[in-house]
C-alpha positions in Angstrom: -15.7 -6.5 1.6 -17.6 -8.6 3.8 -17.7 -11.2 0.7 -14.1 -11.4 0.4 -13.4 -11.9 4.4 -16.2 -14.3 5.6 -13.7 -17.0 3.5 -11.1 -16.7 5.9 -13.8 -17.5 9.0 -12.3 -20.4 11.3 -14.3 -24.0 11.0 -17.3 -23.1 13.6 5.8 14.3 1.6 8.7 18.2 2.2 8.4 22.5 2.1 10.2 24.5 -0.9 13.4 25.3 -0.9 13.9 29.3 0.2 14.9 31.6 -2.6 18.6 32.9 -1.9 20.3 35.6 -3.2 23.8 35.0 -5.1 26.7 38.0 -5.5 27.4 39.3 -9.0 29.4 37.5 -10.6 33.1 38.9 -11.8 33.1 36.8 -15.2 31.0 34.5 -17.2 32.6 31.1 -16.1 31.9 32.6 -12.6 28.3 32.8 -13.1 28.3 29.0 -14.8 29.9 27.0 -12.3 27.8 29.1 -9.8 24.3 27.7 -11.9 25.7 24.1 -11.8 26.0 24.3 -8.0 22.9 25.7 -7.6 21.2 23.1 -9.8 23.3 20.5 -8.3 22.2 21.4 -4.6 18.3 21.5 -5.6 18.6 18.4 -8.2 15.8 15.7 -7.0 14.0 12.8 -8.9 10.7 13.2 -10.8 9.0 11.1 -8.4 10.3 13.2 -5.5 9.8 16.4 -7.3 5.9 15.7 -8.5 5.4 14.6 -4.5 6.7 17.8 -3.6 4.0 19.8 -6.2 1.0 17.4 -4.4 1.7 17.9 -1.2 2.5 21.7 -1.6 -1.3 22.0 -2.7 -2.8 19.3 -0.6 -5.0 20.6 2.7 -5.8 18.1 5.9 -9.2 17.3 6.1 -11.0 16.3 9.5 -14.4 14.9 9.7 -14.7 14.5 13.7 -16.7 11.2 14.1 -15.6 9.4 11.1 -12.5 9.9 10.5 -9.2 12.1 11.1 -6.0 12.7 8.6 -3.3 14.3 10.2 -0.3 14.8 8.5 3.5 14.6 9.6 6.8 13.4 8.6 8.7 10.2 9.6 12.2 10.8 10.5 13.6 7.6 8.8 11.5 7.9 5.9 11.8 10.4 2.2 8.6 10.9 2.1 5.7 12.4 4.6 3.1 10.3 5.8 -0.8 11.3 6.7 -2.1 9.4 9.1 -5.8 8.1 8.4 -8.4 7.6 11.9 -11.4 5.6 11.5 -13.0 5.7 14.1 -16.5 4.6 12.9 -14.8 0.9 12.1 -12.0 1.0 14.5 -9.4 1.3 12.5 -6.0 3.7 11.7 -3.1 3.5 9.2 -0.7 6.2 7.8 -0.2 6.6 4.2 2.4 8.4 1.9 1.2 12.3 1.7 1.0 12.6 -2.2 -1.1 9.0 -2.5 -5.0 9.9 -3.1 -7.8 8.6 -2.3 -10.4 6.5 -4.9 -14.3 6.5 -4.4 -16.0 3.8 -4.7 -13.5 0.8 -5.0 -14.8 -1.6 -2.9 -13.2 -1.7 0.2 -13.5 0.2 3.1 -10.9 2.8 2.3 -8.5 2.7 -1.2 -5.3 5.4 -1.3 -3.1 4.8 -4.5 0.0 6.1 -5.9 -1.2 8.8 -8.7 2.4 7.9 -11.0 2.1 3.7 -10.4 -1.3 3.1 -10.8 -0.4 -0.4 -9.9 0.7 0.9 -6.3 -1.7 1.2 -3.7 -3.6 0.1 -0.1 -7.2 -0.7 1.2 -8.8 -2.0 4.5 -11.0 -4.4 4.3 -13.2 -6.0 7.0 -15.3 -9.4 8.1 -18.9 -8.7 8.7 -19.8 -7.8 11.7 -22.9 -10.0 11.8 -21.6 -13.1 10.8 -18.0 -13.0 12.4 -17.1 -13.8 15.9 -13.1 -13.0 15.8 -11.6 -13.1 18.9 -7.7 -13.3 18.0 -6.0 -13.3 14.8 -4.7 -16.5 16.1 -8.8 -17.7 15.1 -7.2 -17.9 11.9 -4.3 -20.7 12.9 -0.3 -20.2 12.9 0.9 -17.1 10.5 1.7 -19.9 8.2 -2.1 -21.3 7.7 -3.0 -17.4 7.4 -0.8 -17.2 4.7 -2.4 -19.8 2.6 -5.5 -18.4 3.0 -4.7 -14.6 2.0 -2.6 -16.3 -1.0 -6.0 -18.2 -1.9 -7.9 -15.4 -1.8 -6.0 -13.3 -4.0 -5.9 -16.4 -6.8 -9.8 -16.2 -6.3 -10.2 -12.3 -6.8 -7.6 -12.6 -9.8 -9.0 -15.8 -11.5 -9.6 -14.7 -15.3 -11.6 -15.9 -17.9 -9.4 -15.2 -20.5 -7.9 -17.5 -22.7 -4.3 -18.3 -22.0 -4.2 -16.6 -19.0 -1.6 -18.0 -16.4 -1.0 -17.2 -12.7 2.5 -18.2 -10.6 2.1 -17.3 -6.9 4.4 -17.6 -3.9 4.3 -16.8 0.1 7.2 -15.2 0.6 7.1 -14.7 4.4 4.7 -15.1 7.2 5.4 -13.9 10.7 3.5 -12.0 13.9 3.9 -9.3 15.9 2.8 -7.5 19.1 2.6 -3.7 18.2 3.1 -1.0 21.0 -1.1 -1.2 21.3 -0.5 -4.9 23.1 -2.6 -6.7 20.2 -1.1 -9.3 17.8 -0.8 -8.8 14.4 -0.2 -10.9 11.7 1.8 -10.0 8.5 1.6 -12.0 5.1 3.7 -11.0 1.6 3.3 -12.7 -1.2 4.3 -12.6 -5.0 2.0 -13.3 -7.8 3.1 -13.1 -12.0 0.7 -13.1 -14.5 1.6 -14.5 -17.9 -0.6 -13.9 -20.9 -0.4 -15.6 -24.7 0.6 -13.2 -26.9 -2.2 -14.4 -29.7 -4.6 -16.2 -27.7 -6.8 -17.3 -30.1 -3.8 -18.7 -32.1 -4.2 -22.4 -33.2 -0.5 -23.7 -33.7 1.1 -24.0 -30.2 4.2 -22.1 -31.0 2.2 -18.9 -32.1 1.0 -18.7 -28.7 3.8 -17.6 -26.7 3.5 -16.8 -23.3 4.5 -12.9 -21.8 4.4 -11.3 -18.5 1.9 -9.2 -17.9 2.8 -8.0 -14.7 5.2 -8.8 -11.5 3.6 -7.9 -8.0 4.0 -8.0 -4.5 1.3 -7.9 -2.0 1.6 -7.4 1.5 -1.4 -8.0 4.2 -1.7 -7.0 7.8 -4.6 -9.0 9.8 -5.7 -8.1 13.3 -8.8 -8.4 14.8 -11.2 -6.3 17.2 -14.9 -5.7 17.9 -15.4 -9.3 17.3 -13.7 -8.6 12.8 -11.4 -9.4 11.0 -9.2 -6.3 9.7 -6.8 -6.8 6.6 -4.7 -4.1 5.1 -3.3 -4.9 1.8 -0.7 -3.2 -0.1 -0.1 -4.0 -3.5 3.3 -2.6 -5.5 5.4 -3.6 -8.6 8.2 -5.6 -7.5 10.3 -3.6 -9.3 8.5 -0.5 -7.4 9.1 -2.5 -3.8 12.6 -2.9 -4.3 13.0 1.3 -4.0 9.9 1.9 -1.8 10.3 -0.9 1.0 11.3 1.2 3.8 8.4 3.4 3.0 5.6 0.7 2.7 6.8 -1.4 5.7 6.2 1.8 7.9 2.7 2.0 6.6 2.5 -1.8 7.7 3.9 -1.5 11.1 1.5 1.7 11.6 -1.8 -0.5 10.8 -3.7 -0.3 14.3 -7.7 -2.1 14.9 -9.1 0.0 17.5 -12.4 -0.6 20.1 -15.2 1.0 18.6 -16.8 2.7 21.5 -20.8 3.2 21.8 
């Protein structure tokens, strides 16, 4: 993690419904139409419904000194959101309930979706050694930071497959003062990955370019204790399009906090 962020250094989820009871019906069509309400008023999509089994057997877990998750529900949001405290790196975030965690995937801390694989967030970090952050704004206008997440996400994705193709776009840059009086950036961009069909084909027309997969990616950068913090969220596009409300929240929640002692 420290790898990926040195680049960027300047030039120096809902409780069960309650079982009711329903009066005997007088005739059979009474007791259908009576079914069809009942499955009308519970009706909810898979995605909703499998969220609902996670979180129903999920616990909270607190490790006092490292970290804190602490679960709650966001008023303007379908889906409960943990929040995640690190206070060993100076960092917090909150997360949808049903996403889990995954060991061992590089950055500092990895939650993904367990339906869209291709959904998820990490934090990711300068080194504290060799980074001297004092302000996001180290890293130039939100503009120049864009270019320079964008270029690092064509590094990590470079492939040595044949016939491999990347298209890649910035979508939006801005920044932001959050409610803790530090400046934030935000960066989303979209990158399409085409792949030949039979790579190894030798007549140009039998290698026919397909898409392999449409995402968007969306960073957060602030900086404290002298580092560079980056949260990334990656989604489908077609995923972003039903989820944005819910993975802008978990943007706008990203907070870099003093590390004390």
């Amino acid at each position: 993690m420290a790898t990926i962020l040195d680049s960027l250094l300047p030039p120096s989820r809902p409780a069960l419904p309650t079982r009711f009871s329903m009066p005997f019906p007088s005739s059979a069509s009474c007791l259908c139409t009576r079914r069809n309400q009942s499955i009308a008023a519970f009706s909810i999509p898979r995605r909703s419904a499998m969220a609902l089994i996670l979180s129903s057997s999920s616990c909270i877990f607190l490790d006092v000194g490292l970290h804190d998750e602490i679960a709650f529900a966001e008023p303007s949001s379908s889906v409960e959101f943990r929040e995640y405290i690190d206070t060993f790196d100076g960092y917090s975030l909150k997360y949808p309930q049903n996403w889990i965690q995954v060991r061992g995937a590089g950055a500092d801390i990895f939650f993904r979706d367990p339906f869209v694989l291709d959904e998820n967030l990490s934090v990711e970090m300068s080194s504290p050694s060799s980074s001297r952050y004092k302000t996001v704004e180290d890293l130039g206008p939100p503009e120049e930071a864009g270019k320079k997440v964008l270029k690092q996400y064509l590094t990590e994705f470079m492939s040595t497959r044949l016939g491999v193709r990347r298209e890649s776009n910035i979508l939006s840059t801005s920044s932001r003062v959050a409610d803790d009086g530090k400046l934030y950036y935000q960066v989303e961009v979209n990158i399409k990955s085409y792949a030949n069909t039979n790579e190894l084909a030798v007549m140009p027309q039998d290698r026919v370019a397909r898409l392999e997969w449409d995402r968007r990616y969306l960073s957060v950068l602030g900086v404290e204790n002298n580092r560079l913090y980056e949260l990334r969220l990656q989604t489908p596009e077609n995923v972003f399009v039903e989820e944005e409300n819910d993975l802008r929240q978990v943007m706008d929640s990203f907070r870099v906090n003093k590390v004390l002692g």
